[in-house]
N, C-alpha and C positions, 0 to 999 in steps of 0.2 A: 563598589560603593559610590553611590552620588555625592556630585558635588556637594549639595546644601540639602541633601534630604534624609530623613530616616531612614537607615539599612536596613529594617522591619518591615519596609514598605514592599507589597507586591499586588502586584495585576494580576497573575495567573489564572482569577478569578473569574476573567472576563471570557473565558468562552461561553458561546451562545448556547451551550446546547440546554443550560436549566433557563432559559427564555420562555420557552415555548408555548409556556403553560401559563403565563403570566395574562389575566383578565383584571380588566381597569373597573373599577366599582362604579354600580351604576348612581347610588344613593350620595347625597352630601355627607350623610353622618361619617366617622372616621368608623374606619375598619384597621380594625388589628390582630396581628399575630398572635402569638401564646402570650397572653398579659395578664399578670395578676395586677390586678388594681388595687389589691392593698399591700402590698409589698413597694407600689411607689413612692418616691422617696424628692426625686429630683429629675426632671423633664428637661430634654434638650431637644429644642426646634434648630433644623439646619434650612436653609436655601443658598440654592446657588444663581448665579447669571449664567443666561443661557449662551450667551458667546464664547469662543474658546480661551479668553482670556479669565484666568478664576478668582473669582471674586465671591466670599462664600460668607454671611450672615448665620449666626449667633445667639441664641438666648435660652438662658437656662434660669430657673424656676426652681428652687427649696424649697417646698414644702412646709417641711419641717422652721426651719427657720426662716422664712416669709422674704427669702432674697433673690432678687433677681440679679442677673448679669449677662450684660448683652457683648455684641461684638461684632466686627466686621473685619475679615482675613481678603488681602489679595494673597493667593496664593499659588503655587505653581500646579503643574499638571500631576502630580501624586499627592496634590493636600498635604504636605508634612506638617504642616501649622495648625490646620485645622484637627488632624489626627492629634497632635500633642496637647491640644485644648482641649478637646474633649478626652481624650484619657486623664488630661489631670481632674476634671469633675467626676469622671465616672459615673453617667447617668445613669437609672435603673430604665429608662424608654428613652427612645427617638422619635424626633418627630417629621416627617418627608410630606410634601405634595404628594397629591396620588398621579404626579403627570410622571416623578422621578423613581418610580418604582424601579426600572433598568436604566437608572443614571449610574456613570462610573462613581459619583462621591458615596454612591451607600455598597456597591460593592467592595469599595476598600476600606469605608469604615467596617464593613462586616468580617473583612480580611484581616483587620491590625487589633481590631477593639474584642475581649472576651464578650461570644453571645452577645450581643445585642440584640434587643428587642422593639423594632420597630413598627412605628405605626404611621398610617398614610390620611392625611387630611382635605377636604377640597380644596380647592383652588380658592373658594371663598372667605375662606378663612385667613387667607395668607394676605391681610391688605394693610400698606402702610399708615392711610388714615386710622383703621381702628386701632394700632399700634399706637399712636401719638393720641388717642383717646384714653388709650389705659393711663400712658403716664398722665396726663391730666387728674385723672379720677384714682388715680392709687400710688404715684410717689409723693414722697414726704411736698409739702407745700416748699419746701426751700430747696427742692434741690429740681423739679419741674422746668424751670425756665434752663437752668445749664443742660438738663437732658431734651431740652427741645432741641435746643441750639446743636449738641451732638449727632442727636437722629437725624436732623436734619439734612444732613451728610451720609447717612449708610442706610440707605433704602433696606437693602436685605437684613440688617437687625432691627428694624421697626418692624417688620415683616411676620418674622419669626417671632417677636413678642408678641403680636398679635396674635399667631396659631397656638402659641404654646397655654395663651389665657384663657383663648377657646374653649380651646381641649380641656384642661381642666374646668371651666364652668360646662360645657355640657358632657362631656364623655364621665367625668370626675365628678360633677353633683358638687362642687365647691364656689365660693368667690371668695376672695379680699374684702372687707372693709377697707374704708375710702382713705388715701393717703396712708396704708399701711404697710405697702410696701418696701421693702428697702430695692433699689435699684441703683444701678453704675454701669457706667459702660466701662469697659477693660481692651485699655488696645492688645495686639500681640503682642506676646513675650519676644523681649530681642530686639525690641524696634522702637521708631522714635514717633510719639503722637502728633500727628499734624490736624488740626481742624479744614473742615473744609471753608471757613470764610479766610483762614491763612493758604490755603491751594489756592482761591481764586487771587484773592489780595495780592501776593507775592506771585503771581503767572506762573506757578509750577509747569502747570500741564498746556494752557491755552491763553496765548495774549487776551487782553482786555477788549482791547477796538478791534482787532483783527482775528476770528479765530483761525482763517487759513493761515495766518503768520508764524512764521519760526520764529517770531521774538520772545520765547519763555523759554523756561529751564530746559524742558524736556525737548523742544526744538531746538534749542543748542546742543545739546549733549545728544541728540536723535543722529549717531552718522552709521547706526546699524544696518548690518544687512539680510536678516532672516526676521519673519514676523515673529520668530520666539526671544530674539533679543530683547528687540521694540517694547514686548509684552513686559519682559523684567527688567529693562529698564524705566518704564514709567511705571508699575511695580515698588521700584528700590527708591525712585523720590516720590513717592506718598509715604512708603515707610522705613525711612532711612533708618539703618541695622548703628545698633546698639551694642555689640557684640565688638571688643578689642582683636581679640583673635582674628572675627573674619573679614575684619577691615585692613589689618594689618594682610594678610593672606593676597588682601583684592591688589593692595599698593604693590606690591612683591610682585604680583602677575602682571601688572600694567607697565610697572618699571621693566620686566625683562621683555615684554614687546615692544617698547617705545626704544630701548637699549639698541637693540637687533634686528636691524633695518628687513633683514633676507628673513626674517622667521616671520617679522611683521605683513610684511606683503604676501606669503605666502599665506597667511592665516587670511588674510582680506580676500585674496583667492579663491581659496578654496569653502568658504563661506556663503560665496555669491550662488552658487549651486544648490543650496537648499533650498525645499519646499518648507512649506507649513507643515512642520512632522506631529507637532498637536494637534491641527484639524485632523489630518489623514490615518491618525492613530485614533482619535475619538470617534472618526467616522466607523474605523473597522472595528471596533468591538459596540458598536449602539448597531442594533440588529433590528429592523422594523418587523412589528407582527404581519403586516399580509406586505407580501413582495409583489413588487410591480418590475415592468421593465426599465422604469427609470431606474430605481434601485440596483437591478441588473448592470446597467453601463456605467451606475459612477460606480460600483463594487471594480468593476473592471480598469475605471479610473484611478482608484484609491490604490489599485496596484500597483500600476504601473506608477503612480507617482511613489509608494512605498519603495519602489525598486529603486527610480531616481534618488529616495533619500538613504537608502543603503548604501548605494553603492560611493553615495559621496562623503560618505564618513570616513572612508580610509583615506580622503584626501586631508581632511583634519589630524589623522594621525600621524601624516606625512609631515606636514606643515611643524608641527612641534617639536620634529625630532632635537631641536635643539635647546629647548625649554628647560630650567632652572628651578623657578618658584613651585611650590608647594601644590599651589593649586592648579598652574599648567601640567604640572603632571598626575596632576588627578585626572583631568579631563579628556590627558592622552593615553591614560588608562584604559578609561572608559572608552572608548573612540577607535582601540586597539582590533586587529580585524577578528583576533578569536574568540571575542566577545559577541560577535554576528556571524561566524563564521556558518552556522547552521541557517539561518535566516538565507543566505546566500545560497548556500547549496539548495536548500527547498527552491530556492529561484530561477538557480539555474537548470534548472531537471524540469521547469515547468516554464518559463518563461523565455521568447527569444534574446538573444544577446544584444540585438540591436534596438530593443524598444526603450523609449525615455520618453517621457512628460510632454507635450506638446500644447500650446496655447492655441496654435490654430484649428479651427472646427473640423476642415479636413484631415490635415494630418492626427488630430487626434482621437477622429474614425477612425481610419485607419491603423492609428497605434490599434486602440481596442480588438479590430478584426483579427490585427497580426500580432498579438502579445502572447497568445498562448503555443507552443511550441510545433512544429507539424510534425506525424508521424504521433500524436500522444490520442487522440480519437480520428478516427477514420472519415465518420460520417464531420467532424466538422471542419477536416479537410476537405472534402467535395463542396458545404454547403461555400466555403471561403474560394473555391474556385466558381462557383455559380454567382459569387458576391465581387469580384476580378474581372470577371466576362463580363458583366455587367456595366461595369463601370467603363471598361473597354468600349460596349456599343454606344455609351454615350458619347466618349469621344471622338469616335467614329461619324458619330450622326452629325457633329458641329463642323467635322472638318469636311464633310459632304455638304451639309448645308452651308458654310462658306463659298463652297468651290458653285454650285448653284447658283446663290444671290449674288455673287461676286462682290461680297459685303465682307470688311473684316471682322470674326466673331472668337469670341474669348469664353471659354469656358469656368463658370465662377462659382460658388458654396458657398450655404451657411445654414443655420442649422433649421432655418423656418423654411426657408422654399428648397431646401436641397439645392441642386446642380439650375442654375439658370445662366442667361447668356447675357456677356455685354457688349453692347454695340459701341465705338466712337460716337461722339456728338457732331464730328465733321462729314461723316457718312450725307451724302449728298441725298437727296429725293427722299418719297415716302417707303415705310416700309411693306416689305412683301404681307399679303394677308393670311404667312403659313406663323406669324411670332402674334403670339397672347398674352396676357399681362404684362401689359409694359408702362413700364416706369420710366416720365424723362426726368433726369436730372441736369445738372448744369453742364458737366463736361462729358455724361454718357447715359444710352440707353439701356436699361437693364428690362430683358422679356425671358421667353420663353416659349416650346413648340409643345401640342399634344405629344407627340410622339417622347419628347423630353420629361413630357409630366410623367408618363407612363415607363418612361426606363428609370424616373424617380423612384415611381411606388414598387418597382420591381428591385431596384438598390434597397430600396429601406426594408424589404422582407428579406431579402436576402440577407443585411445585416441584423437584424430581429435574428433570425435564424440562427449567425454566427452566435450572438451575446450570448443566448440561450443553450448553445450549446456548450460556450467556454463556461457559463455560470457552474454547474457542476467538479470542474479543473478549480473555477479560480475559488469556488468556494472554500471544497478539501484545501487548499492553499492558506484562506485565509484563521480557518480554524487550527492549523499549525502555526499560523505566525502570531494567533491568541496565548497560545501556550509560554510566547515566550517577549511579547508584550511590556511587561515590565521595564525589560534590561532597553528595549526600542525609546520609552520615556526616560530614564535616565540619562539615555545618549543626548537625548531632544532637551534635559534640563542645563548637560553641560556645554548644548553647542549654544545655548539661550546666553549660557553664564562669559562662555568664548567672544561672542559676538559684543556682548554689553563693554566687556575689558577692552577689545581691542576698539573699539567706538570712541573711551577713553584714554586709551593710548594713542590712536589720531588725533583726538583733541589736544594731549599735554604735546606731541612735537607742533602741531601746526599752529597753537596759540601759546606756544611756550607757558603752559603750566607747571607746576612744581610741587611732589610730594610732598603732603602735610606728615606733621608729627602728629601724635596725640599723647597730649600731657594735660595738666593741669589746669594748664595758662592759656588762655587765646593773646596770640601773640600771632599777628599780620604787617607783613614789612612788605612794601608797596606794591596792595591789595589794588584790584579792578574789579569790577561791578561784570561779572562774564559777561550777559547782554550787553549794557549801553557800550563797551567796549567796542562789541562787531558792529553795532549803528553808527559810533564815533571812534572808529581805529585808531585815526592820528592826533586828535582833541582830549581822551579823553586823559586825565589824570590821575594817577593812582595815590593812595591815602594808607596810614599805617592803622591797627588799631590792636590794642592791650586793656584785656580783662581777664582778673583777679577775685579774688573774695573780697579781698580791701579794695575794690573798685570795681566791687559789681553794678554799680547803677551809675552810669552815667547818663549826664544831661546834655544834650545835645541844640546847640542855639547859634542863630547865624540869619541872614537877613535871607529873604521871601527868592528862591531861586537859587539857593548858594549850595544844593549838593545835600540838604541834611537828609530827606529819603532817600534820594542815591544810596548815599553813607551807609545808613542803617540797614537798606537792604541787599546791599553788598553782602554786610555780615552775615545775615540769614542766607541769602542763596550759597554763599563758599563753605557753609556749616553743613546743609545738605549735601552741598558737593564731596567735601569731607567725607561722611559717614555714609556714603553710598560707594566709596573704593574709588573715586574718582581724583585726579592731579584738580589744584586748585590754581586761578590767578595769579602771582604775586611772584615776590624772590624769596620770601618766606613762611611761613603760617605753620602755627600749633593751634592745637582746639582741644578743648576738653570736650568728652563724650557727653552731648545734651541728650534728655529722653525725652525731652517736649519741646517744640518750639509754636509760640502763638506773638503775631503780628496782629495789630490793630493799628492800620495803616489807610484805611480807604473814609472817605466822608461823605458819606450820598445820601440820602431819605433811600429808606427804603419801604416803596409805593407799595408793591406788592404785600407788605406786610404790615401796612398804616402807621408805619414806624419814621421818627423825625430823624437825623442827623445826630444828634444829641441824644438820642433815646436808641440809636442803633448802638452809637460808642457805649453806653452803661450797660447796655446788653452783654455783647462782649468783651469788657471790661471783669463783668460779674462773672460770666465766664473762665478769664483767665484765673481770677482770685479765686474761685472755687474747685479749680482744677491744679494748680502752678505747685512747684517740686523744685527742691533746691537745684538739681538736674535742671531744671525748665531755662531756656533761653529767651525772649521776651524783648521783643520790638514795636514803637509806639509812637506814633506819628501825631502829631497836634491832637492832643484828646485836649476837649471840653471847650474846641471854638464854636463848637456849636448853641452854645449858653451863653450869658453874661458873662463880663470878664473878670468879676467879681467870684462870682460865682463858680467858671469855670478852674480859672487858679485855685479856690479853694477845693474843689474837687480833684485836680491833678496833685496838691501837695499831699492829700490825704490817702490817694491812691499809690504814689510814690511810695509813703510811708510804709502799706501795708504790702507794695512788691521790694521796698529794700529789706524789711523784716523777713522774706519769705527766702532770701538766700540767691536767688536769683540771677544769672547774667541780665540785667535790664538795660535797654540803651532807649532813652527819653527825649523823642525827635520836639523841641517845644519853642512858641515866641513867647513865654510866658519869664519873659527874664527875674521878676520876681520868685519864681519857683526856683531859681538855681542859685538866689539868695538866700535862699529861707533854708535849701536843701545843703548850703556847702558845706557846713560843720558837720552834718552827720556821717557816720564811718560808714565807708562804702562807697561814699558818694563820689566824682568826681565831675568837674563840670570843662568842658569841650564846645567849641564853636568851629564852624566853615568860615574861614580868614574871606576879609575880601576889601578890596582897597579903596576909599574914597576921599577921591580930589578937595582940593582947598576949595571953601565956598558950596560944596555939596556939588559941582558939574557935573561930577562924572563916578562911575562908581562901578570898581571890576574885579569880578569874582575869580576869585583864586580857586576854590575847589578844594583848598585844602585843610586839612584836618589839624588844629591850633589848641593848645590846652587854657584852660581857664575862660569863663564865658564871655560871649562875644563884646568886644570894647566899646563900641556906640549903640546905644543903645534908640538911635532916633533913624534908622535906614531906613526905615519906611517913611521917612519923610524926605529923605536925600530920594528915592525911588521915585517920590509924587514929584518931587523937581524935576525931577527928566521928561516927564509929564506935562500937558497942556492945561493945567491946573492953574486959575488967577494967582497972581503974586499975591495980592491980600489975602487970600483963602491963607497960602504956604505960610504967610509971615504968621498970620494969627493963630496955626497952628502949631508953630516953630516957641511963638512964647508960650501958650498952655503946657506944653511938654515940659519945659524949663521949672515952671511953676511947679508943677504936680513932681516932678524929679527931686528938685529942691524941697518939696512937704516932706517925703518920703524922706530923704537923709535926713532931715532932723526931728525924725522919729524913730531914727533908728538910733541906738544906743550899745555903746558895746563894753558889755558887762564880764567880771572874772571868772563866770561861768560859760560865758563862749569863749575866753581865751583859752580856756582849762579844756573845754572840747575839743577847739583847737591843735591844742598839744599834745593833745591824745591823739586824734588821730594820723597828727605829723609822725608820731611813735609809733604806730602802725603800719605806715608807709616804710618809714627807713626798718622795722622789722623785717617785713615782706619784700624789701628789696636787698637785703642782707642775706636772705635765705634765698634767693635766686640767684646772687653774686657765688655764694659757697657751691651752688649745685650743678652751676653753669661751668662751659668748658673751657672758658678764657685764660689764656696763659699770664704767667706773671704781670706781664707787663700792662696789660691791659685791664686785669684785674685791680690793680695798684690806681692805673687811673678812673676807671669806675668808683671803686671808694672815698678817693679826694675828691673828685664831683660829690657823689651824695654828702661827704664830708660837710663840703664849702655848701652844698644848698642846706645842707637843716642846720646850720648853724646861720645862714642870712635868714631863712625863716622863720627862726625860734626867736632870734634877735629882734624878727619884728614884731611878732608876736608880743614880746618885753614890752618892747617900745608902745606898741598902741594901748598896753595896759598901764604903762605910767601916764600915758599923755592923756584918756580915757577913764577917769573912776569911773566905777558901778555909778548909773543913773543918772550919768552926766549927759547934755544933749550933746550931740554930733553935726556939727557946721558941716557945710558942704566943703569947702578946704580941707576941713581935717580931716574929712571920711575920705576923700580922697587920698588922702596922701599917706592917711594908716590902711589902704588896702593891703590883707596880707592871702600870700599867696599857700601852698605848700609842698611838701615835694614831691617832684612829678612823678605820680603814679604812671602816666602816660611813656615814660622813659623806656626804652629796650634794650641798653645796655645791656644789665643785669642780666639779662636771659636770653637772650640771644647770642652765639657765640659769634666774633667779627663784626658786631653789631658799634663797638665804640668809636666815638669820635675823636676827633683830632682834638687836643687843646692847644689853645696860644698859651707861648711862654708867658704871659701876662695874667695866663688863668690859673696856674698851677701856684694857688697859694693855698694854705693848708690853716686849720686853728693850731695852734701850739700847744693845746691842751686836748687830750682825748674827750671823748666825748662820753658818761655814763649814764647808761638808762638803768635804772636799778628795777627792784621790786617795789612797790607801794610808793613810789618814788614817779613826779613829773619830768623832772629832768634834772641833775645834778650839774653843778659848774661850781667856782666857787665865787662868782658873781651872782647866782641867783637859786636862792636855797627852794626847800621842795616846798611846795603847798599846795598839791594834788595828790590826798591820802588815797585813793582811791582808785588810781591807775592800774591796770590790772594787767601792764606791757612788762613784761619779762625777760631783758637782756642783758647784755654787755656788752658794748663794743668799744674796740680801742683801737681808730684809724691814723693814730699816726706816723708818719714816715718821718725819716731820716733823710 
């Protein structure tokens, strides 16, 4: 069984011998197999990339019901994703390129899928502008801009919308009427949606300034060492897996390498030994129609490197013998030798013992002449002794010609001049006029004699000669090792799977990461930002962060430099790191399983698309809200400084609005200190600042970095900032009293009425609910438990208390002086706390804190808060407990 793929799955399909017959149409129009065209029902266009890494596009077409549904799969080397997509549609036709007719994706959908009926289209057809024309001209007028914005990002499902539209307006005799379509992209099942303006924003895959840089996620986490790891580890962060089960599976397998030093390094060992087992298997079953002699030597290649990757599987299975988790022993299942043992034996009956892979051009002639066994054809032992002799007179000829010129001469190869000589550049006088083609270079002359040319072109027939006659041996060879092909790719998917874990397992010992849980709650106890960490090892600072339902959106505010994108996208990178099997930063971390994550973090015009700053942000703004899942996670960096401030405020509150509605993890990077005024009474909300110190007189001003509940306290640091700055003092002063001025409008226009008190205390009721049900579920022992409670005790009764209080000293419609708005700030209780959920998370109290109320505290039904100081008048509370914290 494979690690991550369908048991259903097989290759055995792939031998060449129903090839042969295959003729590429010479016409544009589609040619198809046995197709009833009224029996159509639902049309599914596939493409793939052509590189080995797979990446397979999407789009299927209702008929019946006028729906589209597009898609774009990375996938592994047996398609299990793209198989389980299209069986769950069940299309009555396919739709291929006419270049993929003997591509492995349609021999194994034709292997997994009932009969299918495929049809092959030109090349012209398959184009991503006419694909982004459809949706223009036939999705809904409102849903156009978020499906641009999608395609955007998945070339091969613009692709395939485009063929599949084709094909029904000419082969089908049909079209749409305009905006009649229903259309959606659908990511894969299992997996979590990342857009691609969140790939680029957040440097998933490729720094921003730098693209040879290792400074993004996947340069970080990149310590693999087979090119099939690499492939599924950048892979697993575009689509971080969704699936409990097989993330919990990946933590299991990385903790028991990261555990066991000796199985660790053994696994990294024997690792290093692989070839690309996906190129060298896709090369041997894609069979060209007219054979050449190139085709001849790398067939001869693909073996010999097939033989390297055989034979270094048993060292993977060595390696493990000490393995634990569930999925290490999957892998040493599969890796086991009597699962190749046949592969092997066909090898060894054909193949010398001594041959292996070679990089350099000579020796890996030579492998090719000497791979095939001697004693197994007669004639192609003679022609390998006429191709030996051969090689002999050359070296013969140089070291006579040495002893003649009394010149020192080196015999040298490559694959364009064959055998040529190199002189030292210290070699005194001119040279003899028996050397031709010569090259100086700086420290040698490289030439060469007739006589040399001429024992070339007798070398190169004589090895022509060898290839040609081992083509026959290596062929029979390779049409056995078709037959069993399959079980070769699931080896290659679980060494891909081996390689990515233990990459993650070097990561959590050498940067001391630490298994995440996955629950509910995001809960990070001093989290690090993976990147700027290895740019600032000794500087940087870690930060805790806690989200809830009762505190899904927080607001995030703190002065110009203070850490607030740091912050925010710390969250997002340790979330994929999370649900991709990987140890995260911190001394702690939970996370709940997100299925979407969308960042809107970058602020540029974007030229290429006539698009302003402001008009990029609304873009994918509309985006996120037309796509966002209570699942969705959601990070947001100064939206709407691209506008008026007027204007942009009012657009951040009203956006807020419609992502706290939506259920959301949302964390609201903003200087828009107003918004976290406007927003703090709503349930959900919670508002957070980056701490940071500033000197009496505004001299000096130093950023802490750290992550502080309730919004930032001065609201004027950008004017302390301009002070440190060569800015005229009258500029500073006269802009020092306008702020004052407009500060002072603003409080005494605000007013606080018994309907924000009563919000208020609704959502304080919320809070100590949610944190009463973490206290119950959490692992804390008495003692600690006991003081967690008297905390939350003593804060929601100084809260509620003030709450009281600003509603006595405050009637409804009364104005608010700047003193009293001051001093009736009320705060409430800290959702930001990790006590509660965290086990060993509590702190110390002074003996001076441990005072308690005297009286329990009851939250009832239909009931605000019961005491017998202040009776209920919030009919409508809808908070449902009982708690009674008092101790003895």
């Amino acid at each position: 069984m494979s690690v991550y793929s369908d048991s259903r799955l097989s290759l055995d399909s792939f031998a060449p011998t129903s090839r042969a017959g295959s003729i590429r149409p010479r016409v544009g129009r589609p040619t198809t197999t046995t197709t009833s065209v009224a029996s159509q029902d639902l049309i599914c266009a596939v493409s793939e990339s052509r590189g080995v890494s797979s990446t397979v596009g999407l789009a299927f077409v209702n008929l019946a019901t006028a729906e589209a549904v597009l898609c774009q799969i990375c996938d592994s080397q047996t398609y299990v994703n793209t198989i389980i997509k299209i069986g769950v549609f069940e299309p009555s036709e396919i739709l291929f390129m006419n270049t993929a007719k003997e591509s492995k994706l349609r021999y194994i959908i034709q292997e997994n899928l009932p009969d299918p009926i495929f049809t092959f289209l030109d090349r012209r057809c398959w184009s991503e502008k006419t694909g982004h024309e459809y949706v223009d001209r036939l999705a809904f007028p409102e849903d156009v801009n978020s499906l641009k914005v999608t395609l955007g990002g998945n070339y091969f499902a613009a692709c395939c919308f485009a063929a599949v539209l084709k094909y029904v307006e000419i082969e089908l005799q049909r079209s749409f009427t305009l905006h009649s379509l229903r259309i959606r992209f659908e990511p894969s099942q299992g997996s979590m949606t990342i857009d691609l303006a969140t790939i680029v924003s957040l440097e998933l895959i490729q720094n921003l300034q730098n693209a040879k840089s290792r400074e993004s996620l996947y340069g970080l986490l990149n310590e693999t060492l087979t090119p099939m790891g690499a492939r599924l580890l950048r892979a697993s962060i575009l689509q971080p897996s969704t699936e409990r089960v097989k993330l919990t599976a990946r933590y299991n397998a990385v903790e028991d390498l990261s555990t066991k030093e000796d199985m660790f390094v053994s696994v990294r060992q024997a690792l290093k030994g692989f070839i690309d087992a996906d190129k060298v298997l896709t090369a041997i079953i894609l069979v060209p129609t007219k054979r050449t002699i190139q085709y001849v030597e790398q067939s001869v290649n693909y073996v010999i490197m097939l033989k390297t990757y055989v034979s270094a599987i048993k060292n993977i299975f060595r390696a493990l013998a000490t393995a634990q988790s569930d999925l290490l022993l999957t892998i040493r299942e599969l890796c086991a030798p009597e699962g190749h043992r046949a592969i092997e034996e066909l090898m060894e009956t054909t193949l010398n013992d001594h041959v292996t892979y070679q990089t350099k051009p000579l020796d890996l002639r030579n492998q090719r002449i000497y791979c095939v066994k001697a004693g197994v054809n007669s004639l192609l032992d003679v022609a390998r002794q006429t191709y030996k002799e051969a090689n002999a007179d050359a070296t013969e000829l140089i070291k006579n010609l040495s002893d003649n010129c009394d010149i020192v001469l080196d015999l040298k190869y490559d694959t364009a001049r064959q055998y040529y000589i190199c002189i030292p550049a210290t070699e005194p006088g001119p040279l003899p006029h028996v050397f031709i083609n010569v090259y100086r270079k700086r420290n040698r002359i490289e030439c060469q004699t007739l006589d040399l040319v001429k024992l070339n072109q007798k070398i190169t027939d004589a090895h022509s000669e060898v290839i040609n006659m081992s083509d026959r041996t290596i062929q029979d060879l390779l049409c056995d090792v078709c037959d069993q092909v399959s079980g070769l790719f699931r080896v290659s998917e679980a060494i891909a799977m081996l390689d990515m874990l233990a990459s993650f397992a070097q990561l959590a010992t050498s940067h001391e990461y630490i298994r995440p849980e996955l629950t509910e709650t995001l809960a990070i106890k001093a989290g690090r930002h993976p990147i700027r960490e290895q740019i600032h090892p000794s500087k940087f600072i870690p930060n805790d962060a806690y989200a809830t339902p009762q505190t899904r959106f927080q607001i995030v505010t703190g002065c110009n430099m203070g850490g607030k994108s740091t912050y925010i996208r710390f969250l997002a990178l340790t979330t994929i790191m999370a649900q991709i099997g990987c140890f995260v930063p911190a001394q702690y971390a939970s996370f709940p399983i997100s299925h979407q994550l969308f960042a809107r973090v970058a602020a540029s015009d974007d030229l290429d698309a006539n698009v302003s700053t402001f008009a990029a942000e609304m873009r994918e703004m509309a985006f996120i809200l037309r796509n966002i899942q209570p699942r969705s996670m959601v990070i947001i960096d100064e939206l709407g400084r691209g506008t008026s401030t007027t204007d942009g405020l009012a657009i951040a509150v009203a956006l807020s609005e419609a992502l706290i509605s939506s259920n959301a993890l949302v964390w609201f990077a903003t200087h828009f200190h107003d918004l976290a005024q406007i927003l703090a009474d709503r349930s959900g909300v919670i508002n957070l600042h980056l701490a940071a110190d500033i000197a009496p007189g505004a001299t000096k001003m130093t950023m802490q970095y750290r992550i502080a509940e309730g919004p930032f306290p001065d609201r004027r640091y950008g004017l302390v900032l301009a002070k440190l700055t060569d800015l005229p003092p009258a500029v500073l002063e006269k802009a020092q009293s306008v702020s004052e001025a407009v500060d002072l409008l603003a409080l005494r226009r605000n007013s606080s009425s018994r309907a924000v008190a009563i919000a208020q205390k609704r959502k304080l009721l919320l809070s100590l609910w949610e944190q009463l049900f973490l206290a119950r579920d959490g692992t804390m022992d008495d003692g600690a438990l006991r003081s967690v409670l008297i905390k939350l005790q003593d804060d929601f009764v100084m809260h509620m208390s003030a709450i009281n209080q600003e509603m006595g000293m405050h009637p409804d419609n009364e104005s608010v002086t700047d003193a009293d708005a001051r001093a009736g700030h009320v705060s409430y209780v800290s959702a930001h706390t990790r006590e509660a959920q965290v086990s060993g998370f509590s702190e110390d109290r002074d003996e001076t804190e441990d005072t308690h109320a005297t009286e329990p505290i009851v939250i009832d039904s239909g009931s605000e808060i019961c005491s017998e100081s202040d009776p209920v008048t919030d009919n409508d509370s809808d908070s449902v407990v009982l708690v009674s914290t008092h101790f003895n």
